[in-house]
C-alpha positions as CSV (number, residue, x, y, z in Angstrom):
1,X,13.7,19.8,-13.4
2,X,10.2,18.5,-13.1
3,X,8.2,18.3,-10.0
4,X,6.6,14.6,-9.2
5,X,5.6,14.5,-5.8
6,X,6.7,11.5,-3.3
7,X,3.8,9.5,-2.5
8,X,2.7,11.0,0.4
9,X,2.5,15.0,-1.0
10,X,0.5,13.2,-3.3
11,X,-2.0,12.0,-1.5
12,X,-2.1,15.3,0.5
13,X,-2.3,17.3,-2.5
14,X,-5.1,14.8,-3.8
15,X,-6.8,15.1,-0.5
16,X,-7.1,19.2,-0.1
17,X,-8.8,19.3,-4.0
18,X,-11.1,16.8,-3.1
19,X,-12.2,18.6,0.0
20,X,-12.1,21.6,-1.7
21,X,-14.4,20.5,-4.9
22,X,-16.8,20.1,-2.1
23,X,-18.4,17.2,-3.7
24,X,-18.7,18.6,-7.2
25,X,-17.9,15.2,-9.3
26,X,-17.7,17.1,-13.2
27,X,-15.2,20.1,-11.3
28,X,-12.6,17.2,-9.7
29,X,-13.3,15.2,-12.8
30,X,-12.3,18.3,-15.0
31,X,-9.0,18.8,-12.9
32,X,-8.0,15.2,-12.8
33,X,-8.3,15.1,-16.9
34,X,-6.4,18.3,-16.6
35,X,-3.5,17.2,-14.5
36,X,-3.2,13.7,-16.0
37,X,-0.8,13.5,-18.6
38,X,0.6,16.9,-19.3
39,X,3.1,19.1,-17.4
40,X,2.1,22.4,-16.1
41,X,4.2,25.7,-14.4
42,X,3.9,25.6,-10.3
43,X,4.2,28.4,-7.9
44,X,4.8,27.4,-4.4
45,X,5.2,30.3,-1.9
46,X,4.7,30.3,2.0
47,X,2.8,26.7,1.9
48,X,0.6,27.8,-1.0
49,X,0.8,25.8,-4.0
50,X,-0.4,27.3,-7.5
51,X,-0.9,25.9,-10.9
52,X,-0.7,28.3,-13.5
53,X,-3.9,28.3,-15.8
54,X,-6.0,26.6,-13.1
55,X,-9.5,28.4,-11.4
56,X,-8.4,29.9,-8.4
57,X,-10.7,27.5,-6.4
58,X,-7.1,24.9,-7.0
59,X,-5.0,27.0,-5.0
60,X,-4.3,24.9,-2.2
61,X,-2.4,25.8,1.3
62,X,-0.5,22.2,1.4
63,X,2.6,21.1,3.4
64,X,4.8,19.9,0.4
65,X,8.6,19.5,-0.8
66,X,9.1,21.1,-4.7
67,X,12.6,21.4,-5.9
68,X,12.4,25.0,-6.5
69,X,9.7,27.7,-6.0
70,X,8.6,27.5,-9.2
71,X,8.8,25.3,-12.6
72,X,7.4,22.8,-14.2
73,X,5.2,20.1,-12.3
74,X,3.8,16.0,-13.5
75,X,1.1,15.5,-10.9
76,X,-0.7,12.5,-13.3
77,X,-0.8,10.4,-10.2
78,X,-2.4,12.8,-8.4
79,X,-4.9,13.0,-11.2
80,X,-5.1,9.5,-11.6
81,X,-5.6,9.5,-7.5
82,X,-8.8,11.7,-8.1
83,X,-10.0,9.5,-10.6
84,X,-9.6,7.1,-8.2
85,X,-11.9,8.5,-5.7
86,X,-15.0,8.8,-8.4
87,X,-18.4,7.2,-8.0
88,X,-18.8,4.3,-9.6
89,X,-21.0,6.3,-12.3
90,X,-17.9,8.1,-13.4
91,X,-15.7,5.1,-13.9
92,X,-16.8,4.6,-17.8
93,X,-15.6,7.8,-18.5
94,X,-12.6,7.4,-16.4
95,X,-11.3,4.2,-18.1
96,X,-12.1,5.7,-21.5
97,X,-9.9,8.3,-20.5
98,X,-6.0,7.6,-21.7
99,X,-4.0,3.8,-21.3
100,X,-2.3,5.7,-18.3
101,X,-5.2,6.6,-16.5
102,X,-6.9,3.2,-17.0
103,X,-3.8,1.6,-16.0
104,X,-4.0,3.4,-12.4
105,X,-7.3,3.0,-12.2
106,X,-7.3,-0.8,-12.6
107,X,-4.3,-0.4,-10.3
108,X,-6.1,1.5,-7.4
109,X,-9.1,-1.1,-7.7
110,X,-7.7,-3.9,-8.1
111,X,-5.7,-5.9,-5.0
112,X,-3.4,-8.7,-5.8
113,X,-4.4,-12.2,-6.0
114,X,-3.3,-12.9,-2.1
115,X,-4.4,-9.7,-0.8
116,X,-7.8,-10.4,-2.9
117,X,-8.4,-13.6,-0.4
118,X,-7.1,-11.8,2.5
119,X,-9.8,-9.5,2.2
120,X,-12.1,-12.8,2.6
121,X,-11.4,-13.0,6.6
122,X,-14.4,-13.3,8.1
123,X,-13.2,-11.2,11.1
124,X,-14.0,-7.5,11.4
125,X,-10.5,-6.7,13.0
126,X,-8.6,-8.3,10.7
127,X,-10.5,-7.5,7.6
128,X,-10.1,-3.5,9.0
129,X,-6.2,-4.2,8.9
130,X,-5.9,-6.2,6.0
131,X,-7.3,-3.1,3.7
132,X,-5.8,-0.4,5.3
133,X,-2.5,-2.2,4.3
134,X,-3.8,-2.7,0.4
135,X,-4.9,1.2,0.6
136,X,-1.6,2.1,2.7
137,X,0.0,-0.3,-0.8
138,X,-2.0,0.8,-3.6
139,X,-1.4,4.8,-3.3
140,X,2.6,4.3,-3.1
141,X,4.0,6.8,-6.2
142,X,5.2,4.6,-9.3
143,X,4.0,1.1,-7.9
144,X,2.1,-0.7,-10.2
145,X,-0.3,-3.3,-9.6
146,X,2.5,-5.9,-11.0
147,X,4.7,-5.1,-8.4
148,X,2.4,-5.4,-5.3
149,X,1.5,-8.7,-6.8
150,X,5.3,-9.5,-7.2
151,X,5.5,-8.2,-3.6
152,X,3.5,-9.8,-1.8
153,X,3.7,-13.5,-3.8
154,X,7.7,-13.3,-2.7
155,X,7.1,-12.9,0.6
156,X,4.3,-15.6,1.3
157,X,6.7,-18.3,-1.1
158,X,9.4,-17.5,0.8
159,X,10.4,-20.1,4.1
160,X,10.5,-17.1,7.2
161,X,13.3,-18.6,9.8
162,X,13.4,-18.0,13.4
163,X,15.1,-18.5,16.1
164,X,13.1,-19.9,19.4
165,X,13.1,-17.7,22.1
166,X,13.7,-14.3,20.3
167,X,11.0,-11.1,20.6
168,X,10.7,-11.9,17.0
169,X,9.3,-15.8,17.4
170,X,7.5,-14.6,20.3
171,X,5.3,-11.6,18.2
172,X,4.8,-14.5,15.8
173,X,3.2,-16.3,17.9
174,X,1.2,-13.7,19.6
175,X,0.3,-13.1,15.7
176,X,-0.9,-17.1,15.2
177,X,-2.9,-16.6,18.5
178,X,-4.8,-13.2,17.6
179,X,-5.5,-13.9,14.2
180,X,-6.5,-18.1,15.4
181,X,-3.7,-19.3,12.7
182,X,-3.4,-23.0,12.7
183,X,0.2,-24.4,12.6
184,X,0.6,-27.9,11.9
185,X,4.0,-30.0,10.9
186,X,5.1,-29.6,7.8
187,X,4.4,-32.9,5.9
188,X,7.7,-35.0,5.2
189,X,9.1,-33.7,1.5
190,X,7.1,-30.4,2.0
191,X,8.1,-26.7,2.1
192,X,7.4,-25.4,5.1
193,X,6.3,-21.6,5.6
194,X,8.2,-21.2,8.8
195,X,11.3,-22.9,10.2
196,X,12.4,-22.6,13.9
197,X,15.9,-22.3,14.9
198,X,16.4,-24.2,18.3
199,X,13.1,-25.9,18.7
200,X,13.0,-28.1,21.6
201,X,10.2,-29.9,19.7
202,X,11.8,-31.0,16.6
203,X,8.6,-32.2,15.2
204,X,6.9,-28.5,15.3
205,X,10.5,-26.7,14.1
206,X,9.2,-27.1,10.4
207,X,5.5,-25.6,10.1
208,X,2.8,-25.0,7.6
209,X,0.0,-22.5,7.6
210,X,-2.7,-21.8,4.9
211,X,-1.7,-19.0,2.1
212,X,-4.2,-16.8,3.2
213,X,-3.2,-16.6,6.6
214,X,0.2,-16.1,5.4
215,X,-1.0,-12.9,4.5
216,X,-2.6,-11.8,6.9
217,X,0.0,-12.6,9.3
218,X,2.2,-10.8,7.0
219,X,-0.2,-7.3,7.6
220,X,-0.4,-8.2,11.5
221,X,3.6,-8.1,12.0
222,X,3.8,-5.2,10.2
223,X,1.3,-2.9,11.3
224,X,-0.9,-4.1,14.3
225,X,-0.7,-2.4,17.0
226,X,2.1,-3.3,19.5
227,X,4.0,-5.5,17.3
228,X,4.7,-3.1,14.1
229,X,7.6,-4.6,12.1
230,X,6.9,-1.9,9.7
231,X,8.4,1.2,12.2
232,X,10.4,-1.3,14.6
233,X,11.1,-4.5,13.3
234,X,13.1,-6.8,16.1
235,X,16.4,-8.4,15.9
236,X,15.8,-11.7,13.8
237,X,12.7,-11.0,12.0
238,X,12.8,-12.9,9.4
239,X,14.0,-11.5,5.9
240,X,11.3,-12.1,3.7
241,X,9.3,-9.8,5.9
242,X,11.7,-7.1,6.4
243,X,12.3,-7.3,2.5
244,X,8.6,-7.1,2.0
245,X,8.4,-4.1,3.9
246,X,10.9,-2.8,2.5
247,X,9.1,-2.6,-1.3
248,X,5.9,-1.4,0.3
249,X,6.1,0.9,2.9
């Protein structure tokens, strides 16, 4: 059975070679051409992780998860991870290097369309929250590019619905007020983005917001502080979220 690390023994593993190449750009670019693409026997033995063939300097003490003690390893996305992580004086050479790699690397540097005008807030705060979701999005093992686009383009289509008076309406809310989201009525014969159950205003039960604060409020529900859908999510929140979080986290 070969090894492919979950996502987040990944990024640990990417993250103790970097630190250990000690800024040395041609060493972690020599690794990640070494590791991307090919398979390659693993030792792993009290928390030490070995790659047999590799300079010594890649033995790396790392919390991780292997099916066995040793065997046979793919760690391309971590390689493709360390490419990643190159100056921007490296990048020729790492598109040039293998379909794969360029694929990855397009991936890691490239946010989808809404997350692209997300990242145009003008706010500090929310600019700070918006990428740490794309970064928290774009290292996720196997997720391409294609599906974070697919991803997040459901979920701001989709019509949220909510019932008045829940902790769910009420963190949306708080969300519209922190992030200074205008609601207005939905025009007659338009889709709204957000329907409210019980509304004692009928005229303000259908609302519309702009896309790109549909994405942001998206990234706020999820993962701000004191409302985080992502690790509690409350009774009612509305499914395209929950689904959306779901894919992505």
């Amino acid at each position: 059975m070969t090894w492919r690390p979950a996502a987040s023994e990944c990024g640990r593993i990417a993250g103790g070679w970097e630190t250990q190449a000690l800024g040395d750009i041609d060493r972690r670019f020599g690794l990640a051409s070494a590791v991307v693409g090919a398979q390659h026997a693993y030792a792993y033995q009290h928390g030490i992780l070995r790659i047999a063939g590799f300079h010594e300097q890649w033995t790396l003490r790392v919390a991780v998860t292997p099916p066995a003690a040793a065997g046979m390893c793919d760690f391309s996305t971590i390689g493709a991870l360390l490419m990643g992580g190159l100056p921007a004086s490296s990048w020729a050479a790492v598109m040039s290097h293998s379909p794969r790699v360029a694929a990855q690397f397009e991936h890691l540097h490239t946010p989808p369309p809404r997350v692209w005008h997300a990242l145009h807030v003008g706010r500090p705060d929310l600019y700070w929250l918006v990428a740490s979701a794309w970064h928290a999005m774009k290292v996720l093992n196997g997720t391409t590019l294609e599906a974070l686009t697919s991803a997040t383009d459901d979920v701001c289509s989709a019509i949220w619905e909510v019932d008045a008076g829940t902790r769910a309406y009420a963190d949306i809310l708080t969300v519209f007020r922190i992030a200074q989201i205008v609601a207005i009525a939905t025009a007659p014969g338009g889709q709204p983005d957000v329907t409210i159950k019980g509304s004692p205003n009928d005229k303000m039960a259908s609302v519309s917001i702009a896309p790109r604060d549909k994405m942001i409020a998206v990234f706020v529900l999820a993962w701000a502080s004191g409302i985080d859908w992502a690790h509690a999510p409350p009774p009612g929140a509305p499914e395209p979220i929950l689904s959306f979080i779901d894919r992505i986290h």
